[in-house]
Residue, then its C-alpha position, 0 to 999 in steps of 0.5 A: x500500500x506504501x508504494x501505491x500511495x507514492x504513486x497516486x500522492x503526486x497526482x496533483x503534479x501529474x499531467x493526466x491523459x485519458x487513454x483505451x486499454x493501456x497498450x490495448x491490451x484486453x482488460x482483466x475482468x473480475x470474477x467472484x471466485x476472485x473475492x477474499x474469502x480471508x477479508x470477510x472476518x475483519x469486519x462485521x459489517x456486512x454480511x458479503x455472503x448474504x448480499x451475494x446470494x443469486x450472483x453470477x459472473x458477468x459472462x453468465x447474468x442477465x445484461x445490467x448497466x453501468x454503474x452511475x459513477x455520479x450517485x454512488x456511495x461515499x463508500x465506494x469511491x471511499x470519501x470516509x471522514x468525520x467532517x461533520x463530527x469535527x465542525x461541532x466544536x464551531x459552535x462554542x464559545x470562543x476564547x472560554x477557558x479550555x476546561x470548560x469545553x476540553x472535552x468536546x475539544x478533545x473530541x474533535x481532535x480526536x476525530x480529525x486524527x481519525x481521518x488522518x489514519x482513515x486517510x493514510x488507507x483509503x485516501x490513494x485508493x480514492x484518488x485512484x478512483x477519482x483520477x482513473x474514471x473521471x466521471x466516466x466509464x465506458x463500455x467494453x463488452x456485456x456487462x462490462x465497463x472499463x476506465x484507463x488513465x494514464x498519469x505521466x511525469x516531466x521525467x517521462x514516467x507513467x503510472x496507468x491505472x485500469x478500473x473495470x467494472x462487472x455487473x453479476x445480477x445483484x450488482x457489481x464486481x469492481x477492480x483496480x490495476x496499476x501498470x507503471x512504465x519501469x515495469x515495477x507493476x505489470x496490471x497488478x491488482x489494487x483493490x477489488x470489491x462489490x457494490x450492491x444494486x442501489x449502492x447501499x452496500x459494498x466492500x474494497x479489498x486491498x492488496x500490496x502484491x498479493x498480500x491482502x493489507x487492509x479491508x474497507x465496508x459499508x451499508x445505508x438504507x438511503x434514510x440516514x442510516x449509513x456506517x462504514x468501516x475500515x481494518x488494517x489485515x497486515x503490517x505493524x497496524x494489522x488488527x486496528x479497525x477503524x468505524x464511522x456511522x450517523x443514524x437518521x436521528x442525528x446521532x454521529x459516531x467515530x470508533x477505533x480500537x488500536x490492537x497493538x494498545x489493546x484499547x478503545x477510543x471513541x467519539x459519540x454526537x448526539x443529536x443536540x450536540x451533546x456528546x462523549x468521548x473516550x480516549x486511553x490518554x484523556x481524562x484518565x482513560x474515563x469517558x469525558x461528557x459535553x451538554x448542548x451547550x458543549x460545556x464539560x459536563x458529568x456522563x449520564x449513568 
């Protein structure tokens, strides 16, 4: 995942040119046998079984359409963060004591350095989307859609990247491949995943080489009921898992567990703007509280 998100970090200093199939070579279609039967126990967010239940590879499912790349899902083009979370401190009264609002100081703190982390995993992969479809894919065969864009440097250097997308009844198997011109990465895969039809649910497996290294899911019934989650699988931050949700009351939340600390730290906004927030070196390692007014207060029994 390091090396991939060198490659797309610079994506703003790259000139991009939309190109076909890198060197018209037929894309690579991705298969249900090829989804991670190992990333499903990360999270427990969705269940992918279930949602798969009647699929069937794009050569074999009834013609479908291409994803409208306009109205899907955050999840998908894995735009996570806790925006709304951190502007709840705005509202404040400016210049008071910091023990009167440290706590919903802490929060938002707290939630930022959430995205920072949630960033480090899926913010390349985002780009990548970004960058490689602009807002468009085209169709390559039934039930298949391709997008190529080819990012290339004042050196001469390219990174091409290949998302192809392929419908199997339910919804759609999606897969991001690099190629670079120094042959570091010959259409090695990035990430693959599945939405479902409606966009509500879905899930991005990601790879370095073919080491599974992180794991992305979400679902939302379209009424202000959305979560989202995201696992490191590998690495030194192999079992943190990191959760973002917001109910169709109002109620906002970021969770994370940090399995090398073996501790939990967490953020709840209630709909009054009232809130908790937990964190292993804040307040003794107690939840600390805030009222409507966002001033500290004790936390309800």
């Amino acid at each position: 995942m390091h090396n991939r998100s060198i490659l797309f970090g610079a994506a703003a200093t790259l000139t991009a040119i939309l190109t076909g199939c890198a060197g018209n070579q037929e894309p690579h279609v991705p298969l249900l046998a090829e989804l991670s039967e190992d990333a499903d126990r990360h999270l427990d967010l969705v269940d992918r079984a279930a949602e798969l239940t009647g699929a069937a590879d794009y050569d074999l499912a009834d013609a479908g359409e291409a994803i409208d790349m306009g109205g899907v899902s955050g999840g998908f083009l894995m735009a996570i963060d806790s925006e709304a979370i951190q502007a709840v401190d705005d509202t404040g009264a400016e210049g008071s004591p910091i023990p009167t609002y440290g706590n919903v100081w802490t929060a938002t703190a707290l939630a930022a350095l959430a995205d920072i982390g949630a960033t480090a995993v899926v913010g390349p992969p985002a780009v990548a989307i970004a960058v490689t479809t602009d807002g468009a894919i085209t169709q390559h065969s039934e039930n298949v859609w391709v997008a190529t864009n080819t990012l290339t440097a004042a050196d001469g250097s390219s990174v091409t990247g290949t998302f192809v997308v392929a419908w199997v009844g339910v919804g759609w198997l999606a897969e991001m491949r690099l190629s670079t011109s120094d042959g570091t990465y010959d259409d090695d895969l990035w990430f693959n995943g599945f939405l479902s039809v409606g966009g509500a649910v879905g899930w991005w497996d990601l790879y370095d080489g073919t080491q599974l290294v992180g794991v992305v899911e979400w679902i939302a019934d379209g009424q202000g009921n959305a979560q989202s989650g995201i696992a490191a699988v590998s690495g030194p931050d192999a079992g943190d898992v990191l959760s973002y949700w917001t109910f169709d009351d109002g109620e906002q939340g970021v969770f994370f567990h940090d399995e090398g600390l073996s501790e939990d730290a967490w953020v709840i906004v209630s709909p009054d703007l009232s809130g908790e927030v937990r964190a292993y070196n804040y307040n003794a390692g107690e939840p600390a509280c805030w009222d409507v007014t966002l001033a500290d207060a004790e936390c309800p029994l």
